[in-house]
SEZA-454623 format. One record per residue (C-alpha): residue in one letter; residue number from 1; y negated, x, z negated. Coordinates in steps of 0.5 Angstrom, whole numbers. Each point is the difference from the previous one (the first is absolute). Example, Ala and Ser with C-alpha at 12.3 -4.5 7.8 and 13.67 -1.06 7.14 Angstrom:
<drenmis>
residu = A num = 1 yy = 9 xx = 25 zz = -16
residu = S num = 2 yy = -7 xx = 2 zz = 2
</drenmis>
This chain:
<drenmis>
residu = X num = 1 yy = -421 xx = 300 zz = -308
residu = X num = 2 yy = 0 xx = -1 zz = 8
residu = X num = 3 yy = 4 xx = 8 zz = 1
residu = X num = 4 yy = 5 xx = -2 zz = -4
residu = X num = 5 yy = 0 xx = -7 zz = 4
residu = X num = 6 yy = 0 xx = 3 zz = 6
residu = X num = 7 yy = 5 xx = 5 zz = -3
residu = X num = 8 yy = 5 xx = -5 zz = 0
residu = X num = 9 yy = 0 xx = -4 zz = 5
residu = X num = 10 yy = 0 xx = 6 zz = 4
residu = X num = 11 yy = 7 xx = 1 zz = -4
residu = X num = 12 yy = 2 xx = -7 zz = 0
residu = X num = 13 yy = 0 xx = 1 zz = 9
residu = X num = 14 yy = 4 xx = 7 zz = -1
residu = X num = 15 yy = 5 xx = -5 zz = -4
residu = X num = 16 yy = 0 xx = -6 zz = 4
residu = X num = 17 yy = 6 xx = 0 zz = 6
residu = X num = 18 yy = -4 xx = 0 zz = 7
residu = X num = 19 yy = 0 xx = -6 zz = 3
residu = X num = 20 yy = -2 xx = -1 zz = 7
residu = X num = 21 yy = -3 xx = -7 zz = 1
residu = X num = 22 yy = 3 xx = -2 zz = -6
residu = X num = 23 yy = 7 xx = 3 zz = 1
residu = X num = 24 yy = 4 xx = 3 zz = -5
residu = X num = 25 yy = 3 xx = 8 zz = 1
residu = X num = 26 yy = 6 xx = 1 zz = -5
residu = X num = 27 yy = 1 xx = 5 zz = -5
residu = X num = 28 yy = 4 xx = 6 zz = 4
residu = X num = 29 yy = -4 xx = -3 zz = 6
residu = X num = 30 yy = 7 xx = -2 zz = 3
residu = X num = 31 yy = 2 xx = -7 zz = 2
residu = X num = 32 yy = 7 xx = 1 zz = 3
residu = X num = 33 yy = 3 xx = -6 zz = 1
residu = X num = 34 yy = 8 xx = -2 zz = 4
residu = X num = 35 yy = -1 xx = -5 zz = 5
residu = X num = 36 yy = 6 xx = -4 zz = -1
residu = X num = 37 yy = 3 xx = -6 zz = 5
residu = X num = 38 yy = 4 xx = -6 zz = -3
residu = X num = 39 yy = 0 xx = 6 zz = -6
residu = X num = 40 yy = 4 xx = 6 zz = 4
residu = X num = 41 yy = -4 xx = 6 zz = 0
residu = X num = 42 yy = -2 xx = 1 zz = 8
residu = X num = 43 yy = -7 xx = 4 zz = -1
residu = X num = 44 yy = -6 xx = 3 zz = -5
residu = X num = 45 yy = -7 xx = -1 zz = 0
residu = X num = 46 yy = -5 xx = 5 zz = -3
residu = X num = 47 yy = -6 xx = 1 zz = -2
residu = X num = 48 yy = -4 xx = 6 zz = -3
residu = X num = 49 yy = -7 xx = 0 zz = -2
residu = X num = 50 yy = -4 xx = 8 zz = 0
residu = X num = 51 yy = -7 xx = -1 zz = -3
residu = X num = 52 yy = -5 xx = 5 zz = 0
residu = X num = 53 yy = -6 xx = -3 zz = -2
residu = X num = 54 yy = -2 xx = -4 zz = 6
residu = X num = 55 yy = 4 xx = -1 zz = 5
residu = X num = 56 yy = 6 xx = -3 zz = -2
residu = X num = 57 yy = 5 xx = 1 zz = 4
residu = X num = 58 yy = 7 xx = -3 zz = 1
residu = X num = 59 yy = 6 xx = 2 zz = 4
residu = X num = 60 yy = 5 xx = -5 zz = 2
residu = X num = 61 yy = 8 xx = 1 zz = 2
residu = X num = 62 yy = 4 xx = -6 zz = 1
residu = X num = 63 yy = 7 xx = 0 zz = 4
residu = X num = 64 yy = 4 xx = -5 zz = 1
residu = X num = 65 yy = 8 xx = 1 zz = 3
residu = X num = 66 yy = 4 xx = -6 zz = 0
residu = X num = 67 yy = 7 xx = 0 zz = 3
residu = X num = 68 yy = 7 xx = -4 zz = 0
residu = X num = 69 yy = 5 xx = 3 zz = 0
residu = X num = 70 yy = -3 xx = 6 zz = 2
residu = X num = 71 yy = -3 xx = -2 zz = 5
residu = X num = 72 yy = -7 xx = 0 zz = 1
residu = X num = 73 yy = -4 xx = -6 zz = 0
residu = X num = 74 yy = -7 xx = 1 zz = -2
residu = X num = 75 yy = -4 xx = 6 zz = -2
residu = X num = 76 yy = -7 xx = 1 zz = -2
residu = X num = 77 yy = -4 xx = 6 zz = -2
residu = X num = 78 yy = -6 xx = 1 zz = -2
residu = X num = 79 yy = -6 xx = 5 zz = -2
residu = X num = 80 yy = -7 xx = -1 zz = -2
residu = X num = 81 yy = -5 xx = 4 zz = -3
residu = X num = 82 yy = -6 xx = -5 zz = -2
residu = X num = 83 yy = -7 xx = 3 zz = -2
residu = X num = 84 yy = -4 xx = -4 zz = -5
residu = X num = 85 yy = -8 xx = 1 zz = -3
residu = X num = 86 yy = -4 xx = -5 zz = -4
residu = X num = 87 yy = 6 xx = -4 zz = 0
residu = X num = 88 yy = 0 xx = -1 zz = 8
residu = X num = 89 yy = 4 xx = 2 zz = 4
residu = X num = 90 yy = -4 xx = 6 zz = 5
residu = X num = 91 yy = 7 xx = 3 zz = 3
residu = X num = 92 yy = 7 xx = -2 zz = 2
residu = X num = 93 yy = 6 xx = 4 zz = 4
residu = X num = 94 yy = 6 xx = -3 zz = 1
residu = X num = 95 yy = 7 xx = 1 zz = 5
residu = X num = 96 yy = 5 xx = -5 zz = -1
residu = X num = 97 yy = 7 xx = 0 zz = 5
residu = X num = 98 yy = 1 xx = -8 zz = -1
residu = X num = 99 yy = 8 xx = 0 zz = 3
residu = X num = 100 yy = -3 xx = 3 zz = 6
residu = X num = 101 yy = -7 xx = -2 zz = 2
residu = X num = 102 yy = -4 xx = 6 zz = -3
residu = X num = 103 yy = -7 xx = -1 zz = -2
residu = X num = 104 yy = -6 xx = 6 zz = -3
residu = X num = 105 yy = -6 xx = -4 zz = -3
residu = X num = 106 yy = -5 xx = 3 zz = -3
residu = X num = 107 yy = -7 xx = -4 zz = -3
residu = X num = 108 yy = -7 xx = 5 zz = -1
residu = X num = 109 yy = -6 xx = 0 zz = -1
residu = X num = 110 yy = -5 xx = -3 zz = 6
residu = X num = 111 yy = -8 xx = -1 zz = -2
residu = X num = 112 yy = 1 xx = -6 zz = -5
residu = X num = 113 yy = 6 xx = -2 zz = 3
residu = X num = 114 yy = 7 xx = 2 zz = 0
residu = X num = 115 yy = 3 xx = 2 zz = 7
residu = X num = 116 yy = 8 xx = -2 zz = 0
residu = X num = 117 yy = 5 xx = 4 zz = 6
residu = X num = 118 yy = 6 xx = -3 zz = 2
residu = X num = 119 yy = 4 xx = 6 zz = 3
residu = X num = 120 yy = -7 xx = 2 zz = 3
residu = X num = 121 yy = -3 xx = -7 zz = 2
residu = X num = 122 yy = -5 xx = 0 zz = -5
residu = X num = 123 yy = -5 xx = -7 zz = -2
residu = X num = 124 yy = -6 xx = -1 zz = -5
residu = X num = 125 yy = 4 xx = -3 zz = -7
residu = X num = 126 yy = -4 xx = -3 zz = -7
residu = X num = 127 yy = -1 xx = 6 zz = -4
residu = X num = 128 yy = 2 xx = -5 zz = -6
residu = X num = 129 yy = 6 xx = 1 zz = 2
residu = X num = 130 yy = 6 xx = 0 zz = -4
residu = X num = 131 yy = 8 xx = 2 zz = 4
residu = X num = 132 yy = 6 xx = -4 zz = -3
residu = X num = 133 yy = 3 xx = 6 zz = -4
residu = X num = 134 yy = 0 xx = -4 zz = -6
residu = X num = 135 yy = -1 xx = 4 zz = -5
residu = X num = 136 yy = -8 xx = -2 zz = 0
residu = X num = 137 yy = -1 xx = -7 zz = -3
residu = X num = 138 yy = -6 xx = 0 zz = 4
residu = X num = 139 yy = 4 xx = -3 zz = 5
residu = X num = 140 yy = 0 xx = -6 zz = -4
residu = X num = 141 yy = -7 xx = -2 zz = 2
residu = X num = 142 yy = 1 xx = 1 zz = 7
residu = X num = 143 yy = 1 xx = -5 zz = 5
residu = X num = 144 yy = 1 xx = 6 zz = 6
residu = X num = 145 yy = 4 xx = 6 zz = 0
residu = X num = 146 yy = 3 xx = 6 zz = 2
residu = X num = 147 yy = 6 xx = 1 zz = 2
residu = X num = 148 yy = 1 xx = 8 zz = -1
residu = X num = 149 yy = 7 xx = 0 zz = 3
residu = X num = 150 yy = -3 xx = -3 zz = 8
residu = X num = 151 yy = -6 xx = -1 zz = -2
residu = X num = 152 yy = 0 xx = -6 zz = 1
residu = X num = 153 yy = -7 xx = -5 zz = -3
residu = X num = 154 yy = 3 xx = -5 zz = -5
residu = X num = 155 yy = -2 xx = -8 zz = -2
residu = X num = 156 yy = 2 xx = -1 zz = -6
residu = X num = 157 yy = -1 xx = -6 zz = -5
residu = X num = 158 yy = 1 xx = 2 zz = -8
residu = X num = 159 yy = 3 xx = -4 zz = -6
residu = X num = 160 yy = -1 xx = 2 zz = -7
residu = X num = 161 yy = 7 xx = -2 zz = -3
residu = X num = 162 yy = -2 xx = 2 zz = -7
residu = X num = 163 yy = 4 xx = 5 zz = -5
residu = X num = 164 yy = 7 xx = 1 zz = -1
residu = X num = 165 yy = 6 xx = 3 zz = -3
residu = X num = 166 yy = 3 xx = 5 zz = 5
residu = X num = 167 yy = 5 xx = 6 zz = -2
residu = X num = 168 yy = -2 xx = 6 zz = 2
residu = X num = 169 yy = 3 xx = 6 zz = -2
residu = X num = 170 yy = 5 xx = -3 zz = -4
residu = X num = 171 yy = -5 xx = -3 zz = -4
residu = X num = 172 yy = -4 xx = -7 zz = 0
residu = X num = 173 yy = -8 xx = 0 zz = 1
residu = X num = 174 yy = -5 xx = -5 zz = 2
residu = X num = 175 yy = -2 xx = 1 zz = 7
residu = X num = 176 yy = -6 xx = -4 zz = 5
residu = X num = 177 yy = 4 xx = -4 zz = 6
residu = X num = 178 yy = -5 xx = 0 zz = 6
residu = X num = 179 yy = 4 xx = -3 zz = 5
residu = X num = 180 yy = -2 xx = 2 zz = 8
residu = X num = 181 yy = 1 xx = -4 zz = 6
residu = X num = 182 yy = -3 xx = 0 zz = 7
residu = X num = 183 yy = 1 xx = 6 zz = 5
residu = X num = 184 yy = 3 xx = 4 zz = -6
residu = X num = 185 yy = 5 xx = -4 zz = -5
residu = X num = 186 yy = 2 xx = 4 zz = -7
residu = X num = 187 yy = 0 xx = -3 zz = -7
residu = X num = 188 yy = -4 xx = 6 zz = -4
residu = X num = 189 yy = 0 xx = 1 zz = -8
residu = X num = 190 yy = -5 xx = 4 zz = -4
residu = X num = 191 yy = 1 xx = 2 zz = -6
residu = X num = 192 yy = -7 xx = 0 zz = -5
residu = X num = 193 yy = -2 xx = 7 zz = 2
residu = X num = 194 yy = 0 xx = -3 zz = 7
residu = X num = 195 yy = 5 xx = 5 zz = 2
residu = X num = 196 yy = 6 xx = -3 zz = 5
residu = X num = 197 yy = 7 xx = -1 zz = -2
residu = X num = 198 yy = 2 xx = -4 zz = 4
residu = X num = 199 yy = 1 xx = -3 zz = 7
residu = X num = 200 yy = 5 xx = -5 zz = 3
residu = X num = 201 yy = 1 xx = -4 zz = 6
residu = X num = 202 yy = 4 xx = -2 zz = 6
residu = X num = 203 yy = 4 xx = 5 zz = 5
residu = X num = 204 yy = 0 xx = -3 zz = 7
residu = X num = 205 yy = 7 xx = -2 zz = -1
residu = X num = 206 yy = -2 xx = -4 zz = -5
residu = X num = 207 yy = 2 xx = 5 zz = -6
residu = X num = 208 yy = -3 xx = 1 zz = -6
residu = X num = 209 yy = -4 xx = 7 zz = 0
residu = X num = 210 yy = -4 xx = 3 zz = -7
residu = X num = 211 yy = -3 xx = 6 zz = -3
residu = X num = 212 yy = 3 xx = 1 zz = -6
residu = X num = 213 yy = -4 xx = 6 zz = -5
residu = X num = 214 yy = 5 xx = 6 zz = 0
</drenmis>
């Protein structure tokens, strides 16, 4: 009796989606959004999750082109490649040109801690940290975190605005809104696998900027 238990729940974590610190990975391992202002198409925002036991690893390419007339007002790009065990984060490279000012961050592993490096500047952080790339709902439960575009530590308050109905993909789906305010502003949804598929937030002109689940 306790093989054939154990047999199954060894079969119960090979079907269970990965999750880390609670994050919810997609079928396909793909979360492929467009990033839309005021509903115009300026950007995407992807992120794929690779799994070979432990660690997780999940790569990060974001782009954002936002012109008038052809003319070029705002660009941001960004790459990243996140490294997580246990459902810590243990490793993170990140080059980001955000319209101009280029970053290179990286977080590695120093003794019981994390070590943060700013374009070569490093300094000790907490090894519980979580970067604001969203797709981890961990962040939720934070009330610092990393910016991985600048490296920038963040305070953050966070609301629990409870279930809504959004529509994702041409469909309707129940989703958990957790509202982020503080150094970082972005309403968040979550669906009930804990996977993000959705974000919205103010644009510094004021416009209205989501991620919309392609």
């Amino acid at each position: 009796m306790l093989k054939f238990l154990t047999k199954l729940i060894f079969v119960a974590m090979l079907v269970t989606p990965y999750t880390a610190s609670g994050a919810g990975v997609p079928d396909g391992g793909v979360l492929d959004f467009a990033v839309l202002r005021n509903g115009s198409k300026i950007g995407h925002h992807v992120i794929r999750f690779e799994r070979s036991g432990d660690p997780m690893i999940v790569r990060i390419e974001a782009q954002i082109d936002y012109r008038l007339a052809f003319i070029p007002l705002y660009l941001f790009q960004h790459v990243s490649r996140e490294e997580w065990r246990d459902g810590r984060l243990v490793g993170m490279v990140a080059e980001t040109n955000d319209n101009g000012d280029d970053y290179h961050i990286e977080v590695k592993p120093d003794g019981s801690e994390l070590s943060l490096s700013i374009n070569g500047e490093e300094t000790p952080i907490d090894p519980e940290m979580v970067p604001a790339s969203l797709w981890n709902i961990a962040l939720v439960k934070r009330g610092s975190i990393l910016d991985p575009a600048d490296g920038d530590l963040m305070k953050v308050a966070i609301r629990d605005s409870g279930e809504e109905v959004i529509e994702v993909r041409g469909q309707e789906i129940r989703a958990r809104r957790y509202v982020m305010t503080g150094d970082f502003e972005r309403d968040l949804w979550y669906d009930k696998q804990s996977i993000l598929v959705q974000v919205r937030f103010k644009g510094r002109d004021g416009s209205e900027i989501r991620y919309s689940l392609r």
